[in-house]
N, C-alpha and C positions, 0 to 999 in steps of 0.2 A: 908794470909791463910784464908781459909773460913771460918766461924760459925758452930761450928760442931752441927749438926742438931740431933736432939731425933726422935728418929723411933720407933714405937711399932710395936712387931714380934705378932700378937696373930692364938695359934694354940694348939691343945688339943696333940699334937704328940711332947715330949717334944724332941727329934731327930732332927727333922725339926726347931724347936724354934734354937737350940742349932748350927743348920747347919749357919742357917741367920744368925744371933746373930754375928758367930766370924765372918764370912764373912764381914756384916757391920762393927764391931768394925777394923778388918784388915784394913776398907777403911776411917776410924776418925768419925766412928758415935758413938754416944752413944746410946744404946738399954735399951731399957723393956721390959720385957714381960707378956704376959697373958696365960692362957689354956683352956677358954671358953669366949665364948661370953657377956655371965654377967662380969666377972671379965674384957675384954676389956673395955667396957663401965664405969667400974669404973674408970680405969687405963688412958681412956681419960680424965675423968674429974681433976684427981690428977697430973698425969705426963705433960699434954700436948703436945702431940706428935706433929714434924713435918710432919712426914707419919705416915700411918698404913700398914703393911704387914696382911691381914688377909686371915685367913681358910675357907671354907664355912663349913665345916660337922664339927659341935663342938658340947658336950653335952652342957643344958641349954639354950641355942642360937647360932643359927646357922649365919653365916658370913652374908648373904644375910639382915636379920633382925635387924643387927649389922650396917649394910652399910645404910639400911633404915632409923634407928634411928640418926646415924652420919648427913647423909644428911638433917634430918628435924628440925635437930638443927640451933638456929641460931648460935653459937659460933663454932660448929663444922662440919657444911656445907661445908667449904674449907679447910679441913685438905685432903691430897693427898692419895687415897688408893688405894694398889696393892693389888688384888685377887690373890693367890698362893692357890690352889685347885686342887686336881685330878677329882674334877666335870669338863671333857671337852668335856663334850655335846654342840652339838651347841646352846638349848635350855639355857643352863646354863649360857654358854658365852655371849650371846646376855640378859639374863638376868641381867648379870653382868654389862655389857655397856649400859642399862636403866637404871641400879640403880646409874650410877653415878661414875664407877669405873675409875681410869686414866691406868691401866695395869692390864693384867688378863694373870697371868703364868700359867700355867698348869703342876702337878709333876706329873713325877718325873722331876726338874728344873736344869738346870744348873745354878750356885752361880753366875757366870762371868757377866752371862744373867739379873740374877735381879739385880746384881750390876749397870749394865748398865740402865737397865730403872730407878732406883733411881736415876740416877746421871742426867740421862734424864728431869727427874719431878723436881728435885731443879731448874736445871739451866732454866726451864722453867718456873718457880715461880717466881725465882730469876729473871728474866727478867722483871718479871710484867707483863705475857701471862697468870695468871692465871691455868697455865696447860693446857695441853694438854693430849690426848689419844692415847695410844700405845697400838697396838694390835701384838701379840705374834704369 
């Protein structure tokens, strides 16, 4: 059986948190979660996540500055992040796959769907591909 993997859910709509959450946990993950931006950046350094599910529109810091900061770390430059956002402007999206994103869902989401691309991004890790990019 596989390593069951820590995902942090972060997103200011505790519904949505709460949607993923069992969703993952249904599939053998274990979750965290956040409600803003600040408090994800904590919760990276405490928990250490294997992914991140993140928001873009949060109070305090917004997902985009979140993915910024991740990325310019050196310890948490390779943690896998999925964008789940109703930002689905193409501006957005194409901002999201410059900044570094591996998946960018757009809600209203189907659970099935982002189950699927997590399971996509482990076994692509897992492989030792580093990841790869899935576009929705």
């Amino acid at each position: 059986m596989p390593k069951q993997k820590k995902i942090l859910v972060v997103d200011d709509e505790r519904h949505i948190v709460r949607l993923v959450q069992v969703n993952l946990e249904r599939a053998g993950h274990q979750v965290v979660s956040a409600f803003d931006g600040m408090e994800a950046l904590k919760k990276v350094e405490s928990e250490k996540p294997d992914l991140i599910v993140l928001d873009v529109m949060m109070p305090r810091m917004d997902g985009f500055e979140v993915l910024k900061r991740l990325k310019a770390g050196e310890k948490t430059k390779d943690i896998p992040v999925v964008m789940l956002t109703a930002k689905a402007q193409d501006a957005d999206v194409f901002r999201g796959w410059a900044s570094g994103v591996d998946c960018y869902l757009t809600k209203p989401f189907n659970p099935v769907e982002l189950l699927t691309f997590v399971k996509r991004i482990f076994e692509s890790y897992d492989e030792g591909g580093g990841g790869k990019s899935y576009d929705v």
